[in-house]
C-alpha positions as semicolon CSV with decimal commas, in nm:
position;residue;x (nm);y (nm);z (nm)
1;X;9,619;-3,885;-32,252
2;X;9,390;-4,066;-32,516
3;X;9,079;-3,969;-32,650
4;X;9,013;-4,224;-32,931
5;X;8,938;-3,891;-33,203
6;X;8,650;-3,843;-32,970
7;X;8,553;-3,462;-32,919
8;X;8,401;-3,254;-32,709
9;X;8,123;-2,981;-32,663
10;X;8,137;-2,608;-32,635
11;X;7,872;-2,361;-32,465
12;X;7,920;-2,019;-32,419
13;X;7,672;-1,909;-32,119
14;X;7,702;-1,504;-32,183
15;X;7,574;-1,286;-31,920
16;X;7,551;-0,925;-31,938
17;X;7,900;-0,787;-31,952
18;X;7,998;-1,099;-31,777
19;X;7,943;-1,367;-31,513
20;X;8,099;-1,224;-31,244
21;X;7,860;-1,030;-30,996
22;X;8,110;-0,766;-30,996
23;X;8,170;-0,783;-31,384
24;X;7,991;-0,414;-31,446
25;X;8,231;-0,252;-31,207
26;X;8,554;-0,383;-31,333
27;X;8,746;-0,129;-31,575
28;X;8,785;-0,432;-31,855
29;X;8,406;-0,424;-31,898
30;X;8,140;-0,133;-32,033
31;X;7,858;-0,129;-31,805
32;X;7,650;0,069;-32,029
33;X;7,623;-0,186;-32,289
34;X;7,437;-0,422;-32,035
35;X;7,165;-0,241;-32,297
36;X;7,341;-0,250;-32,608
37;X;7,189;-0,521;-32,824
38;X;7,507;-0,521;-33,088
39;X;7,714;-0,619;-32,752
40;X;7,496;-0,912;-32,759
41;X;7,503;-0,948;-33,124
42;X;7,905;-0,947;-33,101
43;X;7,917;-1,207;-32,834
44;X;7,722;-1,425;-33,089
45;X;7,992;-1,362;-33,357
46;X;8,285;-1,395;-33,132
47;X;8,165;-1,751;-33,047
48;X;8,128;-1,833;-33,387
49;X;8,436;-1,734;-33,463
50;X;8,582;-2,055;-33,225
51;X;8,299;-2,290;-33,391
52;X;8,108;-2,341;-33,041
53;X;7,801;-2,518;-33,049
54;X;7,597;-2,247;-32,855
55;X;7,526;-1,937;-32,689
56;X;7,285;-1,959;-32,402
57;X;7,116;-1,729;-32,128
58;X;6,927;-1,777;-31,900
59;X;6,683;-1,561;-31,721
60;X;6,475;-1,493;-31,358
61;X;6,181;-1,361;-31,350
62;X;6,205;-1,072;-31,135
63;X;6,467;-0,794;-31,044
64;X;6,661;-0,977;-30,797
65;X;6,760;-0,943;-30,387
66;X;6,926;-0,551;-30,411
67;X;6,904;-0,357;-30,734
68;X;7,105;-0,115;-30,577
69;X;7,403;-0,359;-30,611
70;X;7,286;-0,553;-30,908
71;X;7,342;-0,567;-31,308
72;X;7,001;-0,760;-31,395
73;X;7,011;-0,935;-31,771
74;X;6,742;-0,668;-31,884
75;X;6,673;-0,847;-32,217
76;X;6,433;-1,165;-32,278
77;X;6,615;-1,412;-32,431
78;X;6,422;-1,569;-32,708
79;X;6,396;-1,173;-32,841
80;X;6,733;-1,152;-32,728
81;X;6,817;-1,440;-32,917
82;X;6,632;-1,349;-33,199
83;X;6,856;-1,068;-33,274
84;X;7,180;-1,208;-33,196
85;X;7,024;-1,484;-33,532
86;X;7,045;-1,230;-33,740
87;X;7,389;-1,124;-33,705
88;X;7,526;-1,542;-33,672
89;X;7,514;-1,826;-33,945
90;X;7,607;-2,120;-33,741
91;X;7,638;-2,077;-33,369
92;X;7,353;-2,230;-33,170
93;X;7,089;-2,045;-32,932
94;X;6,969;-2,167;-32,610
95;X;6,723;-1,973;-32,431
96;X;6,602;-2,034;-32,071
97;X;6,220;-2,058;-32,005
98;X;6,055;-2,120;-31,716
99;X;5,751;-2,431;-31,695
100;X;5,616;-2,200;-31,397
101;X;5,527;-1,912;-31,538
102;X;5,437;-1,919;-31,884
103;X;5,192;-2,145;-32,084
104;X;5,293;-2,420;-32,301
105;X;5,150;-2,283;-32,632
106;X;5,298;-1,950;-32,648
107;X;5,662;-2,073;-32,537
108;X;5,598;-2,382;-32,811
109;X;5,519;-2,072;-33,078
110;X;5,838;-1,813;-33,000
111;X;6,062;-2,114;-32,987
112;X;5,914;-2,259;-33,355
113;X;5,989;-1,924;-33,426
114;X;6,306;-1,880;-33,294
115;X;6,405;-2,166;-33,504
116;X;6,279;-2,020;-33,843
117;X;6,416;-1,715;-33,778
118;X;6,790;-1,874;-33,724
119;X;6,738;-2,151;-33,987
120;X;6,735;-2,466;-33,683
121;X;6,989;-2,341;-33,414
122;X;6,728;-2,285;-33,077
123;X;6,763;-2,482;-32,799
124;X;6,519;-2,468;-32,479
125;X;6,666;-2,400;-32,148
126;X;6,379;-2,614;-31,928
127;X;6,343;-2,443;-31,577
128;X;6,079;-2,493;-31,274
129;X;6,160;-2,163;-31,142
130;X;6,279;-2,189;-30,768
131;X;6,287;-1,797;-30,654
132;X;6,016;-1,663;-30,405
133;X;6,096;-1,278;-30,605
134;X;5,968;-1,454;-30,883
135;X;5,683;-1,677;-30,752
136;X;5,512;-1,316;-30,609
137;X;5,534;-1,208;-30,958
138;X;5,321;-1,438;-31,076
139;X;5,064;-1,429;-30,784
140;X;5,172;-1,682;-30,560
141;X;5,300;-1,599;-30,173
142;X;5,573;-1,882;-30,178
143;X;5,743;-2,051;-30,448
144;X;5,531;-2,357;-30,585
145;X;5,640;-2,672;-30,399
146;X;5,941;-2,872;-30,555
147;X;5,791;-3,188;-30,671
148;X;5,437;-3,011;-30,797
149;X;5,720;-2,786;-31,012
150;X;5,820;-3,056;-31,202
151;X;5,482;-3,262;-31,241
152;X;5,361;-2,940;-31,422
153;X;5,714;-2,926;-31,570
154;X;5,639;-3,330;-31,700
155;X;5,256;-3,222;-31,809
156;X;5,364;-2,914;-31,960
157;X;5,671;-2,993;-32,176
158;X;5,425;-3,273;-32,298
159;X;5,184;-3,025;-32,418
160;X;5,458;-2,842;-32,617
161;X;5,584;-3,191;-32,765
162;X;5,247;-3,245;-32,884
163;X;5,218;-2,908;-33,064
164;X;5,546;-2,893;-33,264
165;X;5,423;-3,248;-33,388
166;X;5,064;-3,123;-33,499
167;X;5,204;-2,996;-33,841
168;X;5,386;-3,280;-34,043
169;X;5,709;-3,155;-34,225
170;X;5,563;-3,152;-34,581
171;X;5,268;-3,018;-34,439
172;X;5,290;-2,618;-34,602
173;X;5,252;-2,627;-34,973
174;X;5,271;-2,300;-35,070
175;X;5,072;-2,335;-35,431
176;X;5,008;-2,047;-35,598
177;X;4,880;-2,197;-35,894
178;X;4,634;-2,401;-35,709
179;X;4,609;-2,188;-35,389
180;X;4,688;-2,461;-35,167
181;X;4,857;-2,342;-34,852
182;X;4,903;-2,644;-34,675
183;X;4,763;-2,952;-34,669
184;X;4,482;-2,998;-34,428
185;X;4,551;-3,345;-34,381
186;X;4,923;-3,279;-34,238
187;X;4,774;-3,057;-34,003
188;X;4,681;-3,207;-33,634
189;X;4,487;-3,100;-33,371
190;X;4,662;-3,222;-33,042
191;X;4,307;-3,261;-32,827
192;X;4,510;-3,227;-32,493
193;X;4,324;-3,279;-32,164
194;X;4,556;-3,326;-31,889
195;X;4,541;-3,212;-31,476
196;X;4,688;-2,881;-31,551
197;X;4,662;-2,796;-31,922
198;X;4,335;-2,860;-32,214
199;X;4,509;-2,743;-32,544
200;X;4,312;-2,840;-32,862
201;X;4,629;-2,721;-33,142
202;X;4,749;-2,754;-33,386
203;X;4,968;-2,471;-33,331
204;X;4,986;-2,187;-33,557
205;X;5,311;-2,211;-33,698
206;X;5,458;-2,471;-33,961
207;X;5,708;-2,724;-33,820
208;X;6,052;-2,523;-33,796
209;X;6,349;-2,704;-33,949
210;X;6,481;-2,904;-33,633
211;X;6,133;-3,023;-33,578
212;X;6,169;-2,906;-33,201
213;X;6,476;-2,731;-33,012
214;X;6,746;-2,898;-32,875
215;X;6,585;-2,958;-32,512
216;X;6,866;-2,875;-32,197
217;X;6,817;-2,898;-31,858
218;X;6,981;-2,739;-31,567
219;X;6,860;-2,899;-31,248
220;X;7,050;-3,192;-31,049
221;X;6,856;-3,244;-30,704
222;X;6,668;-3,622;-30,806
223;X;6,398;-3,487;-30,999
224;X;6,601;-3,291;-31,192
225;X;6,814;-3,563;-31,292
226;X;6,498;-3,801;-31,376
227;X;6,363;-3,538;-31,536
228;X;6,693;-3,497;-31,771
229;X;6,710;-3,860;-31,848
230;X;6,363;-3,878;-31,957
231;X;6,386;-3,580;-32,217
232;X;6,688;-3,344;-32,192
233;X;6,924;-3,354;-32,479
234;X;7,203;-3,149;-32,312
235;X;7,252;-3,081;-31,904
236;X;7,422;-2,739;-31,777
237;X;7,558;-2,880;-31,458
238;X;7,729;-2,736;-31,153
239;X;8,012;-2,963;-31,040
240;X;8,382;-2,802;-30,820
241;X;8,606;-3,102;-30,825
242;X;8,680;-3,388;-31,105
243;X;8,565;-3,692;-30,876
244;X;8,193;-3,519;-30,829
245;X;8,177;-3,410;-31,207
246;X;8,249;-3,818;-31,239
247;X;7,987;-3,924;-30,979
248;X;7,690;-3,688;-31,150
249;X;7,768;-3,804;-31,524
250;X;7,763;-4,190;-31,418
251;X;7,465;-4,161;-31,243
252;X;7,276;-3,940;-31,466
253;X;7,343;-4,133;-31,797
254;X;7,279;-4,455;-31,570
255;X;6,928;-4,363;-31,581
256;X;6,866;-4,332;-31,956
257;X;6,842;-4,697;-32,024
258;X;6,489;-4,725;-31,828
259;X;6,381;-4,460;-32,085
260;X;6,492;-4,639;-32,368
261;X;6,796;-4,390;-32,399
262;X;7,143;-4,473;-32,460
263;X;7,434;-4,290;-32,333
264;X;7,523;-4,058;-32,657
265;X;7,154;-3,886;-32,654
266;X;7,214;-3,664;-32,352
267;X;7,524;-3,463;-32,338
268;X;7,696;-3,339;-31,976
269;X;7,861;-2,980;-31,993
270;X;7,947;-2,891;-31,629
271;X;8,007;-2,494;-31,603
272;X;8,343;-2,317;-31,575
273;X;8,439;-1,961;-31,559
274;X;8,764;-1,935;-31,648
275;X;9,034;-1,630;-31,574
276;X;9,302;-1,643;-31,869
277;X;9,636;-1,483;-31,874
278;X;10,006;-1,490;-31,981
279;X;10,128;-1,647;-31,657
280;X;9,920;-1,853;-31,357
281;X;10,007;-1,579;-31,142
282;X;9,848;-1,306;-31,319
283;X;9,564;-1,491;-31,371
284;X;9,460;-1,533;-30,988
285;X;9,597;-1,171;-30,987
286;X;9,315;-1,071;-31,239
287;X;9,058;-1,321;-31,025
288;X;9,167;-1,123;-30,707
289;X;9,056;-0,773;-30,863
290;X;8,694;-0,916;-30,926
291;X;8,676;-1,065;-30,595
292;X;8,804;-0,730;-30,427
293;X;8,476;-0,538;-30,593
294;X;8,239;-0,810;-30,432
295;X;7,957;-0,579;-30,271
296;X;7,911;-0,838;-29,979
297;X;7,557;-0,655;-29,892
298;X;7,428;-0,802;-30,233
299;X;7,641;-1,119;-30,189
300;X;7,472;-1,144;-29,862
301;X;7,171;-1,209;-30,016
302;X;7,213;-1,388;-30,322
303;X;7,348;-1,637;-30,048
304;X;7,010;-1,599;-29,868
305;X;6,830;-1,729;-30,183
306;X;7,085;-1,989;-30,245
307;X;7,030;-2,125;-29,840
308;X;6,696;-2,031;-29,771
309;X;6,895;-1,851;-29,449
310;X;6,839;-1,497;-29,374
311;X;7,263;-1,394;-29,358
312;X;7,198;-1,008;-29,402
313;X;7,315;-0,982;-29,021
314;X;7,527;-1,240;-29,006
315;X;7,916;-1,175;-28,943
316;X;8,151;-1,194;-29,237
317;X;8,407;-1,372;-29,095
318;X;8,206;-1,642;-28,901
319;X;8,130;-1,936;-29,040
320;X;7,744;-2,017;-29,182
321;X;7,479;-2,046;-28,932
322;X;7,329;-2,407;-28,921
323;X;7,099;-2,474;-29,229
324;X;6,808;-2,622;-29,268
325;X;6,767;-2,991;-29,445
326;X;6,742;-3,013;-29,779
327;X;6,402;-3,179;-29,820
328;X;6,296;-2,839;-29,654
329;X;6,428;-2,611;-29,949
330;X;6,155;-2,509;-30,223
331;X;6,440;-2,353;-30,416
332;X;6,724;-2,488;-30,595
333;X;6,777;-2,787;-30,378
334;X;7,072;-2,883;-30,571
335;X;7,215;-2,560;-30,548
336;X;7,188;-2,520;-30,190
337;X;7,365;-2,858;-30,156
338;X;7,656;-2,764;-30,377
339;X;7,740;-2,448;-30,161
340;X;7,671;-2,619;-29,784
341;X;7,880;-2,913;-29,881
342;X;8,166;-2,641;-30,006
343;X;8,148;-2,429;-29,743
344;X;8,183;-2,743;-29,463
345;X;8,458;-2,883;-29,731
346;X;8,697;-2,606;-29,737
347;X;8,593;-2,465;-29,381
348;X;8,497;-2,105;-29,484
349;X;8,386;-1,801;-29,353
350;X;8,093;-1,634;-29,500
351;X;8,319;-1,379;-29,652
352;X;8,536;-1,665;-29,814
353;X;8,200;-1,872;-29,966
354;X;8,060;-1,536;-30,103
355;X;8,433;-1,494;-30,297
356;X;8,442;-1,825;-30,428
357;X;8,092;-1,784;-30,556
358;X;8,181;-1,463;-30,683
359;X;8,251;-1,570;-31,032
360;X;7,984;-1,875;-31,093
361;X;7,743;-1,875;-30,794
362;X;7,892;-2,225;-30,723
363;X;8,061;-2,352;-31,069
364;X;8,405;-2,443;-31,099
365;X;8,604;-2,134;-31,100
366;X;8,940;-2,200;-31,285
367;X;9,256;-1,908;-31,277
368;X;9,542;-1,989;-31,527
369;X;9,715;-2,005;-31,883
370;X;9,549;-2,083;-32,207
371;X;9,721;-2,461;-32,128
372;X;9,623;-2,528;-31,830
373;X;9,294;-2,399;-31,880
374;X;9,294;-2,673;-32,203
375;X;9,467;-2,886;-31,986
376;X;9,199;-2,898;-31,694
377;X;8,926;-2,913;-32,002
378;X;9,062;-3,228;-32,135
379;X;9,126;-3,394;-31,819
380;X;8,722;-3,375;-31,703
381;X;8,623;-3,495;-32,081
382;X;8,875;-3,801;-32,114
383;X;8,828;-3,875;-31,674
384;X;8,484;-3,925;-31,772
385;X;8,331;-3,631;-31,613
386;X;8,206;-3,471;-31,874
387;X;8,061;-3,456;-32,280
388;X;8,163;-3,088;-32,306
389;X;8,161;-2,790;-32,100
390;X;7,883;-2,445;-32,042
391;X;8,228;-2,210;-32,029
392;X;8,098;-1,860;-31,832
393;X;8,356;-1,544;-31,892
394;X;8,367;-1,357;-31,610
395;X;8,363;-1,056;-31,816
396;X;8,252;-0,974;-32,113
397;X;8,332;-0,939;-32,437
398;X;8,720;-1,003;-32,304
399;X;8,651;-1,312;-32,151
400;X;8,487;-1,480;-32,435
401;X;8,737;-1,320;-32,662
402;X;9,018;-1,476;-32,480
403;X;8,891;-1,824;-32,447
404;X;8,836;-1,822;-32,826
405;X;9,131;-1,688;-32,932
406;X;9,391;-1,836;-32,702
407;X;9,242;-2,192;-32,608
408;X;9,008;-2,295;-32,893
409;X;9,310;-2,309;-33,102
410;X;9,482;-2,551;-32,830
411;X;9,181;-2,818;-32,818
412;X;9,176;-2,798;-33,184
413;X;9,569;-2,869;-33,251
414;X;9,490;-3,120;-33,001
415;X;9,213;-3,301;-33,194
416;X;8,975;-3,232;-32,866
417;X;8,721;-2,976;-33,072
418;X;8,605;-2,895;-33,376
419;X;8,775;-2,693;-33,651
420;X;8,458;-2,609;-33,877
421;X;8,132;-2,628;-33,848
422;X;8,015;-2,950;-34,021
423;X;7,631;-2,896;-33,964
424;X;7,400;-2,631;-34,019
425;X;7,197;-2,690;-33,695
426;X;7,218;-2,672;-33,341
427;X;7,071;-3,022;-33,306
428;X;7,354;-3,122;-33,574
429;X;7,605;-2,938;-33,348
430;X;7,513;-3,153;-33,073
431;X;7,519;-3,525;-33,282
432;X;7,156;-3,536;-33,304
433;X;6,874;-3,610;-33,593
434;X;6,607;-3,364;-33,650
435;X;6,254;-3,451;-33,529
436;X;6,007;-3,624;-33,722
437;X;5,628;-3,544;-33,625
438;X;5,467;-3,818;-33,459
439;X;5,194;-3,808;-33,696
440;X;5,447;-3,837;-34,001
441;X;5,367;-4,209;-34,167
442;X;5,634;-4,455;-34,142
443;X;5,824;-4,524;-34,470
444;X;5,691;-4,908;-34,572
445;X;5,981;-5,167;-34,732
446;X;5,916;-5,131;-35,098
447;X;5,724;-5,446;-35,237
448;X;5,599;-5,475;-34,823
């Protein structure tokens, strides 16, 4: 196959001591350093040691359906993040925050600083938040109604725009001499007065070397997607099989040019957890043993969430109960698509649907070789499926440690990735400028 000495996209998505719901219990993984902030900080090193673009986590706002069962990510991760910075040169850092449940001016401030901290590598993980556990958290008795979630998501990424533009990029001085901090003049209020938020700025932090994090997305019912094509810069996607991965990335980058977007600005990394070994047989062997310490009383309800079905009674070996419609789902609606369609696609019991989304709560789940993991890579990125990929270990730091040790160095020989680093930020990683302030004059033609 031909690429044309195109390449692809890496993301490490890094979850406790790995994706897997039954990661903690599995003898290759330490569940005590679920706590252990240098586990963290090696995960950052270890993907920096294959060159990939980014580390990212993500985050929910409350404990979850059974902590008896669960492993919870206990850390938040722009402090997470924050530490793994320190310990990393290169490797970018995404952090999931939610448009729900915080305010734009404080997430606007720890991501500005987030950035100065690692020198331009933080990226924004832009969520609405679709988990009633979470909703009563923040006062509310049902989670906020789909569309209204991203209106405020719309008004409140806005706001955030606004304030990383209020300070120009020349804007801090720092004369001693003279003691000029910064220049007034370079220094904007924002005035905001929308439906939801009245911010009057500037904010209270100089303008951090990308000019504003790299801005992902995760959502793909329609107003996800919209949403993406209007601002993300990167989209974590959930796709099983080749011909859907093809069918989101046509449609989604078919809705930049109304935005005045063209197809390079937003990149497309659909998920995959991937179980490596010396043969294909030991690698489904190895998938087998996580699947086997599946608690299906917690599975039972992370599928709940996922279908907006109470299954806690419901037989194992049956097959789901009939579901309601999508346009009734205030959750992930395109979640809950992505698991009905597979469990009426493959015909599966509940017990088979909660093992398949074992490893990746509905992404791809892929058992085999270093090869034919690199093989199944390259054939999504040159079948036109996908920019790159969000790769999710199923344990950690093993998993990780294997992909970048064993198939990094096969999409390299094979021209598909990077061998160095050849920018010093995360927007750079990605093919992308950093951000000018609005408010920063435009250069005039000399002699004009």
């Amino acid at each position: 196959m031909s690429h044309s000495g195109k390449t692809f996209h890496i993301n490490a998505f890094l979850m406790g001591v790995g994706h897997h719901e039954a990661a903690w219990r599995h003898p290759r993984t330490e569940e005590h350093r679920l706590l252990d902030v240098e586990h963290f900080r090696e995960l950052g090193r270890i993907a920096e040691r294959g060159r990939l673009d980014s580390v990212f986590f993500a985050d929910n706002l409350a404990v979850g359906p059974r902590i008896e069962r669960n492993a919870p990510a206990v850390f938040e991760p722009i402090t997470l993040l924050s530490a793994i910075a320190t310990a990393t040169e290169h490797v970018g850092l995404i952090a999931t925050a939610s448009t729900s449940y915080n305010e734009p001016f404080n997430l606007a401030r720890k991501f500005t600083s987030l950035d100065h901290i690692s020198h331009g590598r933080a990226g924004w993980n832009i969520v609405t938040s679709g988990n009633a556990e979470e909703a009563y958290n923040f006062g509310y008795d049902a989670i906020p109604e789909h569309a209204r979630r991203y209106e405020r998501a719309e008004e409140f990424l806005d706001v955030a725009l606004n304030l990383w533009d209020s300070w120009e990029s020349d804007a801090l001085e720092l004369r001693t001499t003279s003691g000029v901090f910064a220049d007034p003049d370079k220094v904007h209020r924002i005035d905001y007065s929308g439906e939801r938020f009245r911010v009057r700025g500037p904010l209270n932090s100089p303008r951090s070397p990308q000019g504003r994090p790299l801005l992902v997305q995760a959502g793909s019912s329609e107003s996800g997607k919209e949403f993406a094509a209007r601002h993300a810069e990167a989209v974590f996607t959930a796709q099983r099989t080749l011909e859907e991965g093809r069918r989101f990335y046509q449609d989604l980058k078919s809705r930049l040019p109304r935005y005045g977007r063209s197809p390079e600005e937003l990149k497309v990394l659909p998920g995959l957890v991937p179980f490596i070994a010396d043969t294909a047989e030991q690698a489904r062997a190895l998938e087998q043993e996580f699947t086997d310490l599946i608690s299906p009383d917690y599975a039972l309800r992370q599928l709940s969430s996922m279908l907006g079905v109470d299954l806690t009674e419901h037989a194992l070996d049956a097959p789901l109960p009939p579901l309601p419609a999508e346009s009734d789902i205030q959750g992930g609606k395109s979640r809950f698509t992505l698991v009905k369609e597979l469990a009426e696609r493959e015909d599966l019991t509940v017990r088979q649907l909660i093992g398949k989304l074992g490893g990746g709560r509905g992404h791809r789940t892929f058992a085999g070789t270093p090869e034919q993991i690199a093989d199944e890579l390259q054939s999504w990125f040159e079948g036109g499926a996908a920019d790159g990929f969000n790769i999710m270990p199923p344990y950690l730091p093993g998993g990780l440690t294997d992909f970048v040790d064993r198939v990094v160095p096969i999409l390299q020989q094979r021209g598909l990735f990077r061998t160095e680093y050849t920018a010093t930020t995360l927007r750079g990683h990605y093919g992308l400028p950093p951000v000018e302030s609005r408010f920063t004059p435009i250069p005039t033609a000399a002699g004009a």
